[in-house]
SEBADREN-906600 format. One record per atom (N, C-alpha, C, O): residue number from 1; residue in three letters; atom name; x, y, z. Coordinates in nm, 3 decimals, decimal comma, padded with zeros to 5 digits, always signed. Atoms other than C-alpha are relative to their C-alpha. Layout:
BEGIN
- NUM ALA CA X Y Z
...
// end
This chain:
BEGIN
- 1 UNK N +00,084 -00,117 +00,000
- 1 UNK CA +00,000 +00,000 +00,000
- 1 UNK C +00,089 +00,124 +00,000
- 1 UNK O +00,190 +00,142 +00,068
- 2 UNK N -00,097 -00,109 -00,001
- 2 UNK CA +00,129 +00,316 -00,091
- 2 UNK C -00,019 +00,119 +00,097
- 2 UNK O -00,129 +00,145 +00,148
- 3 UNK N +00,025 -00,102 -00,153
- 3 UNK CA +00,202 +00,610 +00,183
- 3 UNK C -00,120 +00,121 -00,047
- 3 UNK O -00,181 +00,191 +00,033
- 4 UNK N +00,172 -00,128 +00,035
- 4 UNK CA -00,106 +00,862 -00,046
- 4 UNK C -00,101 -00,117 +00,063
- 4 UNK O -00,183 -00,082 +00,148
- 5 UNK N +00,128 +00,049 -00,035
- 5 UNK CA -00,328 +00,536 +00,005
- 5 UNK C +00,001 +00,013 +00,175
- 5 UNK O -00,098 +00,056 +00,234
- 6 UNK N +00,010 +00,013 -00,189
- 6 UNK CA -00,246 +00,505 +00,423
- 6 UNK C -00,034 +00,133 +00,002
- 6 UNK O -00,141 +00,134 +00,063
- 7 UNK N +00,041 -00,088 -00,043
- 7 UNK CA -00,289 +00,868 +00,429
- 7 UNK C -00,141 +00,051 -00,032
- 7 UNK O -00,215 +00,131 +00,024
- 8 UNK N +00,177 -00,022 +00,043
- 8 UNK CA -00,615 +00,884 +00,270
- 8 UNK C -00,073 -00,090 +00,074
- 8 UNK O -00,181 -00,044 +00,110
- 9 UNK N +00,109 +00,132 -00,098
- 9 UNK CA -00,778 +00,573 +00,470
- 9 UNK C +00,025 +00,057 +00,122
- 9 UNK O -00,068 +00,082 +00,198
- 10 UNK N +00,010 -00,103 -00,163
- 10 UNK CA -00,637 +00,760 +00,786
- 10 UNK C -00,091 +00,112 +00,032
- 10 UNK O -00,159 +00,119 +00,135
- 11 UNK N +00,058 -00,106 -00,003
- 11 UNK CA -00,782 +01,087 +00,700
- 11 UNK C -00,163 -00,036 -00,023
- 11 UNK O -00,239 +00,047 +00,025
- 12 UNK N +00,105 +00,039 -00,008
- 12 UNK CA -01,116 +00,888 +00,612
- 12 UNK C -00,094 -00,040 +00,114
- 12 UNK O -00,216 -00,032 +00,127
- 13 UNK N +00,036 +00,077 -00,093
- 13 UNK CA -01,126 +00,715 +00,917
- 13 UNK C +00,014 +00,096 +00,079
- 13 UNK O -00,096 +00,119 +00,129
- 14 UNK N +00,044 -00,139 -00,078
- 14 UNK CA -01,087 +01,013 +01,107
- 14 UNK C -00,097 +00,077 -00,021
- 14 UNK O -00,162 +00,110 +00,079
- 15 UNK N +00,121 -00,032 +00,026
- 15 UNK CA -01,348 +01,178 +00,919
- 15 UNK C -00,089 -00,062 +00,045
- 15 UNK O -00,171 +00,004 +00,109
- 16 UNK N +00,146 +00,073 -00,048
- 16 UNK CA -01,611 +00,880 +01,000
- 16 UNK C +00,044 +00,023 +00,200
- 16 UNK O -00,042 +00,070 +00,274
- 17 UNK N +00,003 -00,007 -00,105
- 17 UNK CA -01,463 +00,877 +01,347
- 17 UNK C -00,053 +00,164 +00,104
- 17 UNK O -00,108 +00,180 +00,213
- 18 UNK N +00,105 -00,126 -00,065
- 18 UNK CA -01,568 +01,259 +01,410
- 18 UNK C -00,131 -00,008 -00,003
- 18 UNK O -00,205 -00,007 +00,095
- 19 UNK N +00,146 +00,000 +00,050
- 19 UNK CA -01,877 +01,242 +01,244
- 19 UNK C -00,102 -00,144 +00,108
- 19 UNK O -00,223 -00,147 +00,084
- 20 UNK N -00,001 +00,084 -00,084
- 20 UNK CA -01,942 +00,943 +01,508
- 20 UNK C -00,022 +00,089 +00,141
- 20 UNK O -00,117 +00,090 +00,219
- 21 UNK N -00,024 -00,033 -00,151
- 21 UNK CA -01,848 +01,121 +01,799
- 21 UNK C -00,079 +00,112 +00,041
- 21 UNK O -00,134 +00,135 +00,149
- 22 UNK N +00,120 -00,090 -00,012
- 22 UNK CA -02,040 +01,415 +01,700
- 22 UNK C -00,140 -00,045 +00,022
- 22 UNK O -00,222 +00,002 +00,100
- 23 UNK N +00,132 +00,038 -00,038
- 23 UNK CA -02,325 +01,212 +01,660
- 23 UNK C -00,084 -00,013 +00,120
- 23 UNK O -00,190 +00,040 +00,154
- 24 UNK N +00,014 +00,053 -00,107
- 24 UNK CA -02,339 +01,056 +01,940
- 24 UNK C -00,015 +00,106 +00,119
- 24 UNK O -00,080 +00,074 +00,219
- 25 UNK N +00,026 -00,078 -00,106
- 25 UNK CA -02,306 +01,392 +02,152
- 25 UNK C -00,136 +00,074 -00,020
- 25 UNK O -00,204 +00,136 +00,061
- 26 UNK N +00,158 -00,095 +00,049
- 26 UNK CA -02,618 +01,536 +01,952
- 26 UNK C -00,110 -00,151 +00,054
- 26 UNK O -00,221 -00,133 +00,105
- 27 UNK N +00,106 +00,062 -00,015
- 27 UNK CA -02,799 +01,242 +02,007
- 27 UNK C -00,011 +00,005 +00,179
- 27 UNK O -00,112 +00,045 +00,236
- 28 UNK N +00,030 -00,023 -00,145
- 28 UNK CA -02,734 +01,230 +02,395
- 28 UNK C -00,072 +00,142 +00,008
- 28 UNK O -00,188 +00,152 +00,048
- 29 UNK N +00,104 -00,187 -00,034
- 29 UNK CA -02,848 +01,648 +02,403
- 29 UNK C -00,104 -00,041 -00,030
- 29 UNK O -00,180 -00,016 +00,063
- 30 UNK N +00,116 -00,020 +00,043
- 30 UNK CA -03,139 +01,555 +02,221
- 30 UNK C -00,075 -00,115 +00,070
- 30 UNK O -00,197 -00,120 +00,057
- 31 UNK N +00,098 +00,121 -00,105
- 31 UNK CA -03,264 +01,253 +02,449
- 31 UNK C -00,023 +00,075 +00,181
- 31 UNK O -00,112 +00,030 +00,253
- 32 UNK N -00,031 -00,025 -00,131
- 32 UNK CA -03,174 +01,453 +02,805
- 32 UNK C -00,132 +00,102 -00,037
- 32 UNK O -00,149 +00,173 -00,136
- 33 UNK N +00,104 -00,119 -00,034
- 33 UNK CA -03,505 +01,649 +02,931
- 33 UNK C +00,023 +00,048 +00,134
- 33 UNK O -00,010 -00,024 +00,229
- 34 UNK N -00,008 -00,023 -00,106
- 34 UNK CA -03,400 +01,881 +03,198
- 34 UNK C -00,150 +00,086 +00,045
- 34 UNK O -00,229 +00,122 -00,041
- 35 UNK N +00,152 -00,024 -00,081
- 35 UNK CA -03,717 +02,009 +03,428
- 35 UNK C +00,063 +00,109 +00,095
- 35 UNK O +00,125 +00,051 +00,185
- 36 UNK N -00,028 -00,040 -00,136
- 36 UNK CA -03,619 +02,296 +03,672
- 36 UNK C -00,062 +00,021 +00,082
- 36 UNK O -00,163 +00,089 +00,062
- 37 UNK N +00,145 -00,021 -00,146
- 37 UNK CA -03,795 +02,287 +04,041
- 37 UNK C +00,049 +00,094 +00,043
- 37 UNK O +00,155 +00,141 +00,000
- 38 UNK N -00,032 -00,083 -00,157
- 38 UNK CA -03,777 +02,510 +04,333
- 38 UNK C +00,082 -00,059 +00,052
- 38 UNK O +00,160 +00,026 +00,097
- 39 UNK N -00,070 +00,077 -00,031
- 39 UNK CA -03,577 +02,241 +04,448
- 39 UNK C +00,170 +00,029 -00,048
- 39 UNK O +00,279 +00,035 +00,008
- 40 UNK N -00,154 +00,048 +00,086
- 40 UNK CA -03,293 +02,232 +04,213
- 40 UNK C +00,100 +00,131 +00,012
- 40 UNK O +00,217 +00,133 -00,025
- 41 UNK N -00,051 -00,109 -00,022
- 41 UNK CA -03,219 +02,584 +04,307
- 41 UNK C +00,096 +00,025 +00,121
- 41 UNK O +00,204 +00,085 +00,118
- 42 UNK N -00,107 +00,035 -00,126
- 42 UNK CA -03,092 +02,500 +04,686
- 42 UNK C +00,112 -00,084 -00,016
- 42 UNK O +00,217 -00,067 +00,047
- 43 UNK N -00,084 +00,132 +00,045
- 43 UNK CA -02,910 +02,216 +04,562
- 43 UNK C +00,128 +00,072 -00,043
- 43 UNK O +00,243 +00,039 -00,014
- 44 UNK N -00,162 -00,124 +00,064
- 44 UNK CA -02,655 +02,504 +04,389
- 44 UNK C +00,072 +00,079 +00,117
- 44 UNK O +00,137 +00,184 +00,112
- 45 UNK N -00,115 -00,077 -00,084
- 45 UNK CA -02,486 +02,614 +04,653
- 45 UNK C +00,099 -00,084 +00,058
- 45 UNK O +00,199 -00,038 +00,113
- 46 UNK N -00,075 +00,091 -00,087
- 46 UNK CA -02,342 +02,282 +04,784
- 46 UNK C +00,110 -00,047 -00,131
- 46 UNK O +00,130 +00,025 -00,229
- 47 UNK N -00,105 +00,039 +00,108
- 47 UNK CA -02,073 +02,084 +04,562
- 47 UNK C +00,130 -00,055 +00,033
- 47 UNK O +00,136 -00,118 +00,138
- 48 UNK N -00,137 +00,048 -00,032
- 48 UNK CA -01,712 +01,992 +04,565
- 48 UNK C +00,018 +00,152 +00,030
- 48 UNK O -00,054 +00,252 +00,030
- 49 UNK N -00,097 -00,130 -00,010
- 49 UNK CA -01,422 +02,232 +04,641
- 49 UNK C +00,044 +00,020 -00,204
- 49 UNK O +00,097 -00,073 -00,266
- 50 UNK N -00,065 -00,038 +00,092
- 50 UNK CA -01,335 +02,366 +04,308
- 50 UNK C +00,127 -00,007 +00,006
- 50 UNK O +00,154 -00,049 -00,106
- 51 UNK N -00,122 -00,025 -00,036
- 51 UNK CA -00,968 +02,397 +04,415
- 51 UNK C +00,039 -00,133 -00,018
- 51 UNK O +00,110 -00,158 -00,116
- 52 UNK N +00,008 +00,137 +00,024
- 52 UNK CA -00,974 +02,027 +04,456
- 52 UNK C +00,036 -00,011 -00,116
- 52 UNK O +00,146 -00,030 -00,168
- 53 UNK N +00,044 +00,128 +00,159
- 53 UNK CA -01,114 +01,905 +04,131
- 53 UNK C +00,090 +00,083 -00,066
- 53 UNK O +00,167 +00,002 -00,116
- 54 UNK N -00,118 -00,032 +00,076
- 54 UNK CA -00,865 +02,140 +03,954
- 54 UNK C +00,126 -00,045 +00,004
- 54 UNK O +00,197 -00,061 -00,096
- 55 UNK N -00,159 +00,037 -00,021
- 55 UNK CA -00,538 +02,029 +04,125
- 55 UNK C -00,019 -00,179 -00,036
- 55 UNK O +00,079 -00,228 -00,092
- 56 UNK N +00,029 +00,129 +00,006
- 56 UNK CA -00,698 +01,629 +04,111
- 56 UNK C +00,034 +00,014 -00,169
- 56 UNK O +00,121 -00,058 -00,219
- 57 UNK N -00,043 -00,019 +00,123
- 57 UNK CA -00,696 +01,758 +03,741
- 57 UNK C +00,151 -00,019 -00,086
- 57 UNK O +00,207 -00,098 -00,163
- 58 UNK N -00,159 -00,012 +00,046
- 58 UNK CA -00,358 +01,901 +03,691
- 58 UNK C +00,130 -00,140 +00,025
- 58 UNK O +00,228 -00,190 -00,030
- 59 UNK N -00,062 +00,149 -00,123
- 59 UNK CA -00,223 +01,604 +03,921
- 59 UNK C +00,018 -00,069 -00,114
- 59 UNK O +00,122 -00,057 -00,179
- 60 UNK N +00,029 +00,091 +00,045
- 60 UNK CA -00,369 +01,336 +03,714
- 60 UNK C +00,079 +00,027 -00,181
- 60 UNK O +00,170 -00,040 -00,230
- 61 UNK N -00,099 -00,022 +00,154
- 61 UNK CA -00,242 +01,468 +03,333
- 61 UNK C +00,086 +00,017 +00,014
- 61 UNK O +00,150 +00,003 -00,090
- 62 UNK N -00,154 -00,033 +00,032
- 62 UNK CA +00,093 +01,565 +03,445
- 62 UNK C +00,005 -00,184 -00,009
- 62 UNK O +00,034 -00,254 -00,107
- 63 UNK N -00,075 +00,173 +00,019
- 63 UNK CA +00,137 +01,169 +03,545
- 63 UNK C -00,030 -00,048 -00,154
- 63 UNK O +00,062 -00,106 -00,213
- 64 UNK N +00,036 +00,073 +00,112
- 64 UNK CA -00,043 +01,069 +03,219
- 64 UNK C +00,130 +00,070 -00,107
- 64 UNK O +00,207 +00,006 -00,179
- 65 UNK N -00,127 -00,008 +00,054
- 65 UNK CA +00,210 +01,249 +03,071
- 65 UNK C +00,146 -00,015 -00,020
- 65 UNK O +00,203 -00,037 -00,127
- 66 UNK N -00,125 +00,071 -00,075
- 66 UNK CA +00,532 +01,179 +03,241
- 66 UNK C -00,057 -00,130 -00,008
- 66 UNK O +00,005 -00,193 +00,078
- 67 UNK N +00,002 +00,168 +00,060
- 67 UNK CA +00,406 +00,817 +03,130
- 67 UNK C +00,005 -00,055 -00,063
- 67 UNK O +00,041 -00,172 -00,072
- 68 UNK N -00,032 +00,056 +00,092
- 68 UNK CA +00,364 +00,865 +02,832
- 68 UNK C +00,145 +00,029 -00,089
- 68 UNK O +00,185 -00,033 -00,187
- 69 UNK N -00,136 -00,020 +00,052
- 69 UNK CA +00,707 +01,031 +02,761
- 69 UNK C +00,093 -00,104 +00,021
- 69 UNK O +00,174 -00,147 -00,062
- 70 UNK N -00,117 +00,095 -00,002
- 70 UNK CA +00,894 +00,774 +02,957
- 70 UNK C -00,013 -00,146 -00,087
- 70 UNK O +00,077 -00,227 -00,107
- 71 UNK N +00,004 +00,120 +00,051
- 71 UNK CA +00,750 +00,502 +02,778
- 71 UNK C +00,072 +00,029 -00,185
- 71 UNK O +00,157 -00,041 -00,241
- 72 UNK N -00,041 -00,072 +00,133
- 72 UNK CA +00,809 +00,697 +02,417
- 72 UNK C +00,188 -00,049 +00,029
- 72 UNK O +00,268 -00,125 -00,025
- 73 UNK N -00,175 -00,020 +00,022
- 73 UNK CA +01,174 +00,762 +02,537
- 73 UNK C +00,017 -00,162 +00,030
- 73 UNK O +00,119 -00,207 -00,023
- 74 UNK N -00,090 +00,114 -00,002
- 74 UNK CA +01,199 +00,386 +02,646
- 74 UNK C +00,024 -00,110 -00,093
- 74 UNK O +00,118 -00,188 -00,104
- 75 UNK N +00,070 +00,053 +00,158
- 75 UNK CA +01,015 +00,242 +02,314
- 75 UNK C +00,174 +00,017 -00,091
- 75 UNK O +00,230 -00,064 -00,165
- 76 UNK N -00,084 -00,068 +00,134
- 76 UNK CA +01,315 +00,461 +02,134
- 76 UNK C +00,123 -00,036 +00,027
- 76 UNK O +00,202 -00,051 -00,066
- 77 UNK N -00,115 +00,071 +00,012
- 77 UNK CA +01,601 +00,329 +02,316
- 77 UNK C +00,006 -00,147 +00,022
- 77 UNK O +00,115 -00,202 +00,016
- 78 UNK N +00,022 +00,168 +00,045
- 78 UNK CA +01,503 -00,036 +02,310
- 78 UNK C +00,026 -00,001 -00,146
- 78 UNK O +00,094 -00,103 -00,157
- 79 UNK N +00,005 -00,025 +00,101
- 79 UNK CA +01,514 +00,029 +01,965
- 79 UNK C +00,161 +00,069 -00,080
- 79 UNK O +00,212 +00,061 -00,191
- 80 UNK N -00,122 -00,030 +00,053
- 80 UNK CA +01,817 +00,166 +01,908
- 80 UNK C +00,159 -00,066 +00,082
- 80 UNK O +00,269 -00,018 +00,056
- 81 UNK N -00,099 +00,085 -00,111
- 81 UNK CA +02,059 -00,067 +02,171
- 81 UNK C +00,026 -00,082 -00,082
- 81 UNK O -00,065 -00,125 -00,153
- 82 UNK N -00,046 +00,122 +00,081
- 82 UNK CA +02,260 -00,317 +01,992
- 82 UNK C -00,012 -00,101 +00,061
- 82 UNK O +00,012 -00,108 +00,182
- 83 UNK N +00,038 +00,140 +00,014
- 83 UNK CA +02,172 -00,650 +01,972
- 83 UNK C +00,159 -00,054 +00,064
- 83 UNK O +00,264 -00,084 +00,005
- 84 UNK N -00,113 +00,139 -00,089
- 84 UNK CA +02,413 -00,839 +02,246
- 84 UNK C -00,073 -00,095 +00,113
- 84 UNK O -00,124 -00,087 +00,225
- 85 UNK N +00,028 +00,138 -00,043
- 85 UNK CA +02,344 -01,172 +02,291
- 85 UNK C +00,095 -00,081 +00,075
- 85 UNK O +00,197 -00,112 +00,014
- 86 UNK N -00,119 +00,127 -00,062
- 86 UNK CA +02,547 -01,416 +02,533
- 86 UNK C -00,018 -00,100 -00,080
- 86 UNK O -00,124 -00,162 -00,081
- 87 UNK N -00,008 +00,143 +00,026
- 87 UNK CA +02,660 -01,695 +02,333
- 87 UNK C +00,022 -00,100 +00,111
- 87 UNK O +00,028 -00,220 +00,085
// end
């Protein structure tokens, strides 16, 4: 297969894969019926800490990242280490 055909079946498949993902978020909006009470109005003042869920945030993607670099960088020197074998 030549590298125009992989890049065209990539760029296809990315196309169907948006067009997917979009779907799927229009179709959830369009099934959700929200109702507001008297109720739902007290309910807004309580919650998490904001402060929290931001640093739980930042926290959590730095590791995903520092995980996925070290694995990248370890992928790349496995890959480039010469082949010594014990006879």
């Amino acid at each position: 297969m030549s590298r125009v055909t992989r890049i065209g079946l990539q760029a296809a498949a990315s196309l169907v894969m948006g067009l997917a993902i979009a779907g799927m978020h229009y179709t959830g909006m369009a099934a959700i019926k929200l109702v507001p009470t008297p109720m739902s109005m007290t309910m807004m003042t309580g919650g998490s800490d904001l402060q929290a869920v931001v640093y739980l945030v930042v926290g959590v993607t730095r590791v995903v990242f520092v995980a996925t670099y070290t694995f990248i960088l370890a992928d790349q020197l496995s890959t480039k280490a010469p082949n010594t074998t014990l006879n």
